[in-house]
C-alpha positions as CSV (number, residue, x, y, z in Angstrom):
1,X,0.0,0.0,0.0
2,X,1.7,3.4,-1.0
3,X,0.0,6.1,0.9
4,X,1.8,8.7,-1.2
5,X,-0.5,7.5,-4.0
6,X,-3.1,7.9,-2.3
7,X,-2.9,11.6,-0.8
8,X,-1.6,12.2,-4.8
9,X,-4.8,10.7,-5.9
10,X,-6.9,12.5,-2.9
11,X,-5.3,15.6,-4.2
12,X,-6.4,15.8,-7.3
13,X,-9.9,14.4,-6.6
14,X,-10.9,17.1,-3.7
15,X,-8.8,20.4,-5.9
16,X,-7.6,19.5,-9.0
17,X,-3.8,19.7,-7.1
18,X,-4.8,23.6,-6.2
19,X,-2.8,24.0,-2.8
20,X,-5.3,27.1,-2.7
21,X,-8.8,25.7,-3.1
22,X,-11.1,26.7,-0.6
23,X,-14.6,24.5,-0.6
24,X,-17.6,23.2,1.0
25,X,-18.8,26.7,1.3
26,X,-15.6,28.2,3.0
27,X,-15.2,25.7,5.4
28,X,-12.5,23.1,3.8
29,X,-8.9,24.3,2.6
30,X,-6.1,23.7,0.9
31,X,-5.6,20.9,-2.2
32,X,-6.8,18.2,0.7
33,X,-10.2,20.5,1.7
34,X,-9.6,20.1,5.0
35,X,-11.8,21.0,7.6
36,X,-11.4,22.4,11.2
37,X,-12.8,19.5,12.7
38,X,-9.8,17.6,11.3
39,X,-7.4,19.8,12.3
40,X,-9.0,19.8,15.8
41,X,-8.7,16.1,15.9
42,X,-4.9,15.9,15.0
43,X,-4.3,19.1,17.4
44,X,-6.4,16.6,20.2
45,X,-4.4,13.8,19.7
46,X,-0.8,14.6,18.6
47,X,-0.6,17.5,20.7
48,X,0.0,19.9,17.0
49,X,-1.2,23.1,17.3
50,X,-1.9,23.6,13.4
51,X,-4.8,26.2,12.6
52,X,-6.9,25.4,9.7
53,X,-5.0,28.3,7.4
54,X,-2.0,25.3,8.0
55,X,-4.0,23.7,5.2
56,X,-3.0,25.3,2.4
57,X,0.6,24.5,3.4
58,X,1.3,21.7,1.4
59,X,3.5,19.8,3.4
60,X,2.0,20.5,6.9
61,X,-1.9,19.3,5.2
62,X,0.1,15.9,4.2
63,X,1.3,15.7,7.7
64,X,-2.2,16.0,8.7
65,X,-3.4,13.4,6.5
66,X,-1.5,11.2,7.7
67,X,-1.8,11.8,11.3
68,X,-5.9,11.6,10.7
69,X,-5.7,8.3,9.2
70,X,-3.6,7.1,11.2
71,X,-5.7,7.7,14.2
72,X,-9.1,6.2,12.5
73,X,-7.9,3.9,9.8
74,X,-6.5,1.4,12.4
75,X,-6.7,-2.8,12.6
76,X,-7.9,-2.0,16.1
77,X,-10.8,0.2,14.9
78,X,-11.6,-1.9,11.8
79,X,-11.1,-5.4,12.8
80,X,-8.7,-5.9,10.1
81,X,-6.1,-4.3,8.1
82,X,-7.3,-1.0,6.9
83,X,-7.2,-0.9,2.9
84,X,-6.6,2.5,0.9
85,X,-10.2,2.3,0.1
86,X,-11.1,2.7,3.7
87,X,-8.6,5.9,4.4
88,X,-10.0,7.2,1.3
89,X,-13.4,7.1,2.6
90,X,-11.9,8.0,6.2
91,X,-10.9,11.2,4.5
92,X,-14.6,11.7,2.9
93,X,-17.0,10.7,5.2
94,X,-14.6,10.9,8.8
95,X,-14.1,8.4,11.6
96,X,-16.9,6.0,10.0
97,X,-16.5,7.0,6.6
98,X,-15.4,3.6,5.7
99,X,-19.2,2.2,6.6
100,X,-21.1,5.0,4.8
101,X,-22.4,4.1,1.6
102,X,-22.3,7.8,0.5
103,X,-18.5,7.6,0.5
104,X,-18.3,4.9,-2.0
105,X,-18.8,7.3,-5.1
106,X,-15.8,9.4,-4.0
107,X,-13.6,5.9,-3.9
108,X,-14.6,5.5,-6.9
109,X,-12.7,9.0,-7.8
110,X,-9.7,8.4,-5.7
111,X,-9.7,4.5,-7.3
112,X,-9.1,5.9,-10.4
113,X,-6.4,8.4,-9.9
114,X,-4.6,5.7,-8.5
């Protein structure tokens, strides 16, 4: 599993690879459209202290992608080894996003820009 693949692939499905996008209304940023609830998350967990204009910083939104799914897209949490489909949908849909059948059409995307 290369997870660089997949934030490439995640990239270009959420912005089009614009490290500027801003979506959902205002409220997600960056090429990853991230959202504050993400970013308080990571902040809650890992101890960061990133602020949600951190997103258009490419490098520190990859470092929060990873440190998202690697808090929810865990064997513990799934029962199994987490595939890329479910941290794709982790990304989409959040902590259950790999259960919710309205994350599936945006796998579908990621899937294939892989």
């Amino acid at each position: 599993m290369n997870i660089l693949a997949l934030i490439s692939a995640i990239i270009m499905v959420e912005s089009g690879g614009n490290t500027y996008a801003v979506g959902d209304n205002g409220r997600a940023f960056g090429s990853m459209q991230i959202h504050q609830c993400v970013i308080d998350d990571v902040n809650r967990v890992y101890n960061t202290h990133y602020v949600h204009e951190d997103a258009f910083n490419e490098h520190k939104a990859r470092d929060m992608f990873i440190k998202y799914i690697h808090m929810y897209a865990t064997h513990r949490r799934l029962g199994r080894e987490p595939t890329m489909e479910d941290m794709a949908r982790i990304w989409n849909g959040g902590p259950n996003g790999y259960r919710k059948e309205s994350t599936i059409k945006y796998w579908e995307k990621v899937k294939e820009r892989l």
